[in-house]
C-alpha positions in Angstrom: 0.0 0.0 0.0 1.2 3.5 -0.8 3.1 5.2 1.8 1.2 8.4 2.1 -2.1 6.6 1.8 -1.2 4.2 4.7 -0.5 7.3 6.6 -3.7 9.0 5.4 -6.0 5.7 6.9 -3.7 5.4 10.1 -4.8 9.9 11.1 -8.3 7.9 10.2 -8.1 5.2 12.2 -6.6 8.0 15.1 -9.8 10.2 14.4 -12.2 7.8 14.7 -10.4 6.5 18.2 -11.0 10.0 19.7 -14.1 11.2 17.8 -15.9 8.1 17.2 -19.2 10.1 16.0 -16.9 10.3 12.7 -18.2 7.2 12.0 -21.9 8.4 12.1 -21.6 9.6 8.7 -23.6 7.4 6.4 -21.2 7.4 3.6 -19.0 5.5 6.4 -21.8 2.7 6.9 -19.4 -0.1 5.1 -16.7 0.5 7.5 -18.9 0.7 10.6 -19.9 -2.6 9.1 -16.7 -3.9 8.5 -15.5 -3.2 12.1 -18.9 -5.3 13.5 -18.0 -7.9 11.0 -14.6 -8.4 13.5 -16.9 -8.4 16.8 -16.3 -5.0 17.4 -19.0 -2.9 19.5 -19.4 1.1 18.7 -20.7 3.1 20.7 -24.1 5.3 19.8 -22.6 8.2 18.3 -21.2 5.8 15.6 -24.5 5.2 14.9 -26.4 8.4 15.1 -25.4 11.9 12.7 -28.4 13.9 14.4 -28.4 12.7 18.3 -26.8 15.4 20.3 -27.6 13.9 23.5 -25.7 10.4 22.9 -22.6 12.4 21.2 -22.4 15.0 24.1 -22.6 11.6 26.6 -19.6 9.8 25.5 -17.6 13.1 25.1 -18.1 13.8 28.7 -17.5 10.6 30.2 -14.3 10.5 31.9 -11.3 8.4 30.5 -12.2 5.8 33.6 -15.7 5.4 32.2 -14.6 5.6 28.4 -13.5 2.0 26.7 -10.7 1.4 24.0 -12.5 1.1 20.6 -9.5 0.0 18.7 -10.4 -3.8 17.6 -13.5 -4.4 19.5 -11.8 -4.7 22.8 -13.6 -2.1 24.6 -17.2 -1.2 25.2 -18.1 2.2 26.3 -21.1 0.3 28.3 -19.8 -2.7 30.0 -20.7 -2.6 33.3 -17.1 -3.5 35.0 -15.9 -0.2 33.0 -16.0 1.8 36.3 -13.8 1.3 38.9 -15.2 0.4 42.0 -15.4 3.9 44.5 -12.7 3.4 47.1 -13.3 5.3 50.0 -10.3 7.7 51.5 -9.2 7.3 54.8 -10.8 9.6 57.0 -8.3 11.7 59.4 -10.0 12.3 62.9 -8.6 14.0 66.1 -9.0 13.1 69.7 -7.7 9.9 72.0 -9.4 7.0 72.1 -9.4 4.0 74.3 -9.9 0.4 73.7 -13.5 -0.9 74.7 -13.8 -2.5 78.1 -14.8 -6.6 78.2 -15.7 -6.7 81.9 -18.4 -8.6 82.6 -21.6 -6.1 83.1 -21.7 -4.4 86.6 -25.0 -5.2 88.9 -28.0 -3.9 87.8 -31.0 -3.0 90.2 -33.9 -4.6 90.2 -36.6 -1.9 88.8 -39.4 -4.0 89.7 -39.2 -3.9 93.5 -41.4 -1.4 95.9 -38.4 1.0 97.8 -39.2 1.7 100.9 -37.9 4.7 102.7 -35.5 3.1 104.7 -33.7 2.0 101.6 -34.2 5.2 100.7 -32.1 6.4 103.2 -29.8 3.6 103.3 -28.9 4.4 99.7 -28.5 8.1 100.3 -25.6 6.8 102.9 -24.1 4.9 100.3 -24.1 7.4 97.9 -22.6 9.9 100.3 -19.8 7.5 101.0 -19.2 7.4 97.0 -19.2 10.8 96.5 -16.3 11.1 99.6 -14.7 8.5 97.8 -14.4 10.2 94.7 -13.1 12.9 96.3 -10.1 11.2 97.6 -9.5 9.2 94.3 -10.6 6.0 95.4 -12.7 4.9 92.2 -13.0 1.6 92.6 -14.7 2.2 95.9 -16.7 4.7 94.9 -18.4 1.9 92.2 -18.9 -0.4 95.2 -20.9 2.1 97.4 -22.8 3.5 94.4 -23.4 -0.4 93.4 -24.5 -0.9 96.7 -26.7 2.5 96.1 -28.5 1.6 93.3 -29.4 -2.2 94.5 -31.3 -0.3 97.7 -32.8 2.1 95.1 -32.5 0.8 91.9 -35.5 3.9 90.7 -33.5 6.2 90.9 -32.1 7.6 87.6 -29.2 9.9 89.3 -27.7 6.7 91.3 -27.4 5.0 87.6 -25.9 8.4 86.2 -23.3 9.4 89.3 -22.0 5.6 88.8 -21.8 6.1 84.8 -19.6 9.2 85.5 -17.3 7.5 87.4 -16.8 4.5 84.6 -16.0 7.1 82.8 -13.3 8.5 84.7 -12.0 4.9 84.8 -11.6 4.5 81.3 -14.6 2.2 81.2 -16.9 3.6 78.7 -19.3 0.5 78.1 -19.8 0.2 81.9 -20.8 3.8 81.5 -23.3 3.6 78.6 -25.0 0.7 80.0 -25.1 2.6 83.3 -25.9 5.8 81.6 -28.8 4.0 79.2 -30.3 3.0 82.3 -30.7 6.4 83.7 -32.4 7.1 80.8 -34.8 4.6 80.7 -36.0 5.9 84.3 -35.4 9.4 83.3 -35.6 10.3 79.9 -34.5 14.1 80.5 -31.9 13.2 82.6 -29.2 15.7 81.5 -26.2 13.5 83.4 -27.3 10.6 81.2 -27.1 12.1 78.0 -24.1 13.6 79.0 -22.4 10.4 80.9 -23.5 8.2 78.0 -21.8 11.4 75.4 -18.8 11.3 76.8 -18.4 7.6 77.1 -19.2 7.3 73.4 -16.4 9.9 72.9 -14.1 7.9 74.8 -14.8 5.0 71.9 -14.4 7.4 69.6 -18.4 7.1 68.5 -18.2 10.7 67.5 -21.6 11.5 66.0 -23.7 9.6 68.7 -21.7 11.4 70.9 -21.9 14.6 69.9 -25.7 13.9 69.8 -25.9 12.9 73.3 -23.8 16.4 74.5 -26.1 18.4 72.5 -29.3 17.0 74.1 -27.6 17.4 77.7 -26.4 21.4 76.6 -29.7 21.9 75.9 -31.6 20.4 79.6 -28.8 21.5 81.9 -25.5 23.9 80.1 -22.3 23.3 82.2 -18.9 24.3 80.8 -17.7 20.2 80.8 -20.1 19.6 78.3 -19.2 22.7 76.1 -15.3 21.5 76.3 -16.0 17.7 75.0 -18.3 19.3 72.7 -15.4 21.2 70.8 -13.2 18.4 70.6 -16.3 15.7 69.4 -18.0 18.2 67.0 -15.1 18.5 64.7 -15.0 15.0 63.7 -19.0 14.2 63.7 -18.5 17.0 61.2 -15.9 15.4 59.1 -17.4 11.8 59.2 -21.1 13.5 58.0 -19.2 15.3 55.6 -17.0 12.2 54.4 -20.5 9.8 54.3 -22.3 12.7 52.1 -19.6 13.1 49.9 -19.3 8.8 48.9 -23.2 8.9 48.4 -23.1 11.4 46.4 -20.4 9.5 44.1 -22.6 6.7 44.8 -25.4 8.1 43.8 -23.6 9.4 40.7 -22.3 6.6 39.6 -25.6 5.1 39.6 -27.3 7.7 37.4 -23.9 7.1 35.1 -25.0 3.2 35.1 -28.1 3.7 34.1 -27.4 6.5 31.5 -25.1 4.3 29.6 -27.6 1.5 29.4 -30.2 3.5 28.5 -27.4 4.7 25.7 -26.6 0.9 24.8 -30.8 0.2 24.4 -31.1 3.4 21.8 -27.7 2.0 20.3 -28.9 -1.2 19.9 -32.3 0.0 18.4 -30.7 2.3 16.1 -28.7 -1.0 14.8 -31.7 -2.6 14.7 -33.6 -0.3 12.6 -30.2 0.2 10.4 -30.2 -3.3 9.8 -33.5 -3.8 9.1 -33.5 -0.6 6.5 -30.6 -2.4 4.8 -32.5 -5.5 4.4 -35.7 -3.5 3.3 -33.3 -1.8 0.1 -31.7 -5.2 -0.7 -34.7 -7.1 -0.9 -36.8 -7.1 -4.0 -39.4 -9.8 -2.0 -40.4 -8.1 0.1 -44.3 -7.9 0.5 -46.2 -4.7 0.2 -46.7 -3.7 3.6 -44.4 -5.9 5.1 -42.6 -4.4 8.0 -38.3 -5.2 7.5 -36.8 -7.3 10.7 -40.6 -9.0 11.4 -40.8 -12.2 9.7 -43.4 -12.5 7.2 -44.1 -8.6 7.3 -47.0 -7.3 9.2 -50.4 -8.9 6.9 -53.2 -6.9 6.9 -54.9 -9.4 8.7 -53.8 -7.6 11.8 -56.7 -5.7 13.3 -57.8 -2.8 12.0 -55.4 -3.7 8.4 -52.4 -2.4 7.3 -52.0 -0.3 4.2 -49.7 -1.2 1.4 -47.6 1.8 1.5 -46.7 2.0 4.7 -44.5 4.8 5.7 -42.3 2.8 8.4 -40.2 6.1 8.8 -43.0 6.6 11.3 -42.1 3.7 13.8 -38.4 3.9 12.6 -38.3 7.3 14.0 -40.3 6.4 17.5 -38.0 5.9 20.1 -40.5 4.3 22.2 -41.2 1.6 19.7 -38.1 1.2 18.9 -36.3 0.8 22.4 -39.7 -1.8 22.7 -38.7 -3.9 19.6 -35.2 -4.9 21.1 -37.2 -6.6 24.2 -37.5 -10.1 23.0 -40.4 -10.6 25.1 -42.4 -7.8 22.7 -40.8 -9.0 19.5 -41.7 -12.8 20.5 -45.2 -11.5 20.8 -45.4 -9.3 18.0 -44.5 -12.2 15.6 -47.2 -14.5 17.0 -49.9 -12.4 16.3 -48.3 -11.5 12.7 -48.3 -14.8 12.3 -52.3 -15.4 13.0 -53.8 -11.9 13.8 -56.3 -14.2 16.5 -54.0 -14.3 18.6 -53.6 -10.6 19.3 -56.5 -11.3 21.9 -54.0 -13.6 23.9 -51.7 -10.6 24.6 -54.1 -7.6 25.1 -53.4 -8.2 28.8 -49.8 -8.1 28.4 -49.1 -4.3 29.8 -45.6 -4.4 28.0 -47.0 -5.5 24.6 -50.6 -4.4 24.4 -49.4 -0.3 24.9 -46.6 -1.1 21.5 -49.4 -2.6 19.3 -51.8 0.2 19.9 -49.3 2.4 19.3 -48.1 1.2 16.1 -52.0 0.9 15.3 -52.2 4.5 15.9 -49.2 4.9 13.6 -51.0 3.9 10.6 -54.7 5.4 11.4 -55.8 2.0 12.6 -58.8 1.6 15.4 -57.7 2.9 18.9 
């Protein structure tokens, strides 16, 4: 081959690689069949010299998205295209413990009637806890309060004072199940939410912590709750940030999905309908009225009759009934009922195929 010609198809061949609505032009239709001859698969705009919307898709896909054409090894709609969305490491600030595995402290018995004596008796305790606290002495403190909350085990502060001190142990489970159970007697008990907050911030459970703080701040302000605030708020704010951002791409990649298949149906019809033109210009048997693609045309037996010239530019040019003919389920149907018009009763209550006959019945000025 001459030199300069060789050249010539390889800026071509280049072209087509970066532009491939080049090969839309219908003088080009040998070598877009040529190239589907090897296996290859185009992409719409090869297809399609008037649709803006498919040409302006596959320009703007990224390169990720976008498949090699050269040779049929790519597809510009294959699903495994995409790479998968890896997620970035989130940088957070603040210490965090390891969670504590001791078995679960003793719980009081909510059921019981307390009588005032207990009462009392668990006042005494608490007092003792409290003095212990003072002085440092943690583990005794949990042992009067313990002792506290079995004499009175209705009273959401005893539950709450003992949560506080898990969490000046480094115990934040203990606390949170201590601190839940305040709660549950208490529901606006503002040293539960903010026992069980800062227990959660402990285990780095930033968001439910910061949620916890904010609902103490609001029943009871002190200045402890404020300073664990502005060390947890800055990281609920980062994860809620980091989760909206990856559903976002999520989401986006999704709507990318579905555009390209929506692309690959038209594509597909579009072939259909230029393969079916081709075979309508080559064939000198076909029968007046026959419809190209549908196996022994469309007779006029179907309901309502078909007229001889037909104008199938009409369907050809409906994307509806087009995107409809490449569902086998339709087409199947379709060719039964061209086959013996009776059966067309069979699939009236078919809601995929009874809305594409009446259609195409319209088409032609048939009965509605």
């Amino acid at each position: 081959m001459d030199a300069s010609k060789l050249n010539q198809f390889k800026q071509f061949i280049e072209q087509c690689k970066s532009n491939p609505y080049v090969l839309s032009d219908p003088s080009l239709s040998f070598f877009r069949d040529y190239l589907e001859s090897l296996g290859a698969q185009l992409p719409p705009s090869a297809y399609k010299h008037d649709d803006s919307k498919s040409k302006s898709f596959v320009v703007e896909e990224s390169d990720e998205d976008m498949a090699d054409t050269d040779g049929g090894k790519g597809n510009a709609y294959d699903e495994g295209e995409e790479d998968e969305i890896i997620e970035s490491d989130l940088e957070l600030e603040g210490e965090t413990v390891e969670p504590d595995n001791d078995p679960p402290q003793k719980m009081g018995d909510s059921s019981i009637e307390v009588s005032e004596e207990s009462r009392d008796a668990a006042q005494t305790a608490k007092a003792k806890a409290m003095e212990a606290i003072s002085e440092g002495n943690l583990e005794e403190a949990i042992e009067n309060l313990t002792e506290a909350i079995l004499l009175n085990p209705t009273s959401a502060i005893m539950y709450a004072t003992r949560a506080s001190v898990y969490v000046k142990m480094k115990k934040p489970n203990a606390a949170i199940r201590d601190a839940s159970a305040a709660l549950e007697i208490n529901p606006d008990s503002a040293k539960g939410y903010k026992t069980r907050g800062m227990a959660q911030a402990i285990l780095g459970q930033w968001e439910e912590a910061a949620k916890d703080l904010h609902l103490a701040s609001k029943l009871d302000y002190d200045e402890e709750i404020n300073s664990v605030l502005k060390k947890v708020e800055p990281n609920a704010h980062r994860i809620e940030e980091h989760r909206r951002k990856y559903e976002r791409l999520h989401k986006e990649r999704e709507e990318r999905k579905n555009e390209r298949e929506r692309q690959r149906r038209r594509a597909e019809a579009q072939a259909a309908y230029e393969k079916a033109k081709k075979q309508e210009e080559s064939s000198s048997s076909q029968k007046p009225g026959g419809m190209p693609g549908f196996s022994g045309g469309m007779p006029g037996g179907m309901p309502g009759g078909m007229p001889g010239n037909v104008d199938f530019s009409k369907i050809m040019n409906d994307p509806e009934l087009m995107a409809a003919f490449s569902d086998p389920e339709v087409m199947a149907a379709l060719q039964d009922v061209m086959k013996n018009p009776a059966n067309l009763a069979k699939h009236q209550s078919n809601p995929k195929v009874a809305p594409v006959i009446a259609k195409m019945m319209g088409k032609f000025g048939g009965p509605k």
